[in-house]
N, C-alpha and C positions, 0 to 999 in steps of 0.2 A: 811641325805642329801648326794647326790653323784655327783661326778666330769664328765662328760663327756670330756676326752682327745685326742689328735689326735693330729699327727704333722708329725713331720721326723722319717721317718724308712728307714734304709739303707736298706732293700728289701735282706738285705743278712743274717741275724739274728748277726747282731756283735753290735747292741747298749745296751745301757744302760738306762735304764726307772726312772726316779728321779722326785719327787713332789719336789717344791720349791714355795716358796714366790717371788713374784714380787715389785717392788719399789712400788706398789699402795696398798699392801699386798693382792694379789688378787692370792691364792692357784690356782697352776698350775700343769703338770704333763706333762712331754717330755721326750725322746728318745733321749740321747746323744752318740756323736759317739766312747767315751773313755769315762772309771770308771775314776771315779771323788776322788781325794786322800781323806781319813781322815779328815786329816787338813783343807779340803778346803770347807765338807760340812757345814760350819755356812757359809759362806762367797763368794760368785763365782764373777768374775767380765766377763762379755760376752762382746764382741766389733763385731761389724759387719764386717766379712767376708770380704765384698768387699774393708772393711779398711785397712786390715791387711795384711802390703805389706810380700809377697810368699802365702800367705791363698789359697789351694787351695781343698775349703770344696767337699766332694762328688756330683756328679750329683744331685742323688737323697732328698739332701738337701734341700728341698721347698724354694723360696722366703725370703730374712730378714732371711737368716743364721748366724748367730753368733757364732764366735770363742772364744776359752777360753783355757787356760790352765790348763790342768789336776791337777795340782800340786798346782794352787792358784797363782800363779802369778798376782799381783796389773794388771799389762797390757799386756796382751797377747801378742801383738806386739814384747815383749822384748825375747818373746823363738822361738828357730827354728821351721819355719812354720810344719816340719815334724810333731815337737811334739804337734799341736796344736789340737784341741779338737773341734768337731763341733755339734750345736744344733740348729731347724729352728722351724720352726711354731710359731714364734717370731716376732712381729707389730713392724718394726724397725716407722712408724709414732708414735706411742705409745712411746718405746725404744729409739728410737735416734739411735746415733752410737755407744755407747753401756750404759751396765746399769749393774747393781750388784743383782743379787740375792740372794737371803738365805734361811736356813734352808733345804739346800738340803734333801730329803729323800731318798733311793735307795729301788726302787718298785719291783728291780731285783737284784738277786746275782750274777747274768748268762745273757750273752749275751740275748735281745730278738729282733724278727722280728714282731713286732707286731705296727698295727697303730693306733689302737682304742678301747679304754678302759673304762670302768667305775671303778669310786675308793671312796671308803668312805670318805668323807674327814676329818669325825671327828676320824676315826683307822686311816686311809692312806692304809687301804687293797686293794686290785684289787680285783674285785666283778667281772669285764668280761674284754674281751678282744677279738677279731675278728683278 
């Protein structure tokens, strides 16, 4: 079985490709704009962009950007917007104003500019990408 993924791609090759679980346990796979710490992949907590007073995510960002802290920070809010983390292609109707993922995976070791992918989702391998 494989993943069809797409979302936010900074168009400049500086993100980070992560499979993750959703609050409905529903395997995902996006393009975040900062590596995501260690520590923080059991656990992410995401809050919507437009919440997050200084948040000021990239253009290229789609709709229902979500910010987060690199580091794992309970509420992104609580760190300087500099250091803040951004990831879209995110149903904030779905999500809300923000939501917690898990089981981060890192699809990439190295920045990618890539917006569309297929990915096993029983390995978590990337089978394509466009």
């Amino acid at each position: 079985m494989a993943f069809v993924g797409g979302g936010y791609t900074s168009g400049s090759g500086s993100g980070f490709a992560y499979q993750f679980t959703d609050k409905d346990s529903v395997t995902l796979a996006r393009e975040f704009t900062t590596q995501v710490a260690a520590g923080a992949l059991a656990s992410l907590n995401l809050k919507l962009a437009s919440t997050v007073p200084g948040a000021t995510p990239p253009a290229s960002c789609v709709a229902d950007c979500f910010a987060y802290d690199p580091n794992g920070a309970s509420d992104p809010a609580s760190i300087p917007p500099a250091d803040l983390g951004y990831v879209g292609g995110l149903d904030a109707s779905n999500y809300g104003s923000g939501t917690t993922i898990t089981n981060l995976n890192s699809l990439s070791s190295s920045p990618v500019g890539k917006a569309l992918f297929v990915i096993d989702i029983n390995t978590g391998s990337k089978l394509w990408e466009y």
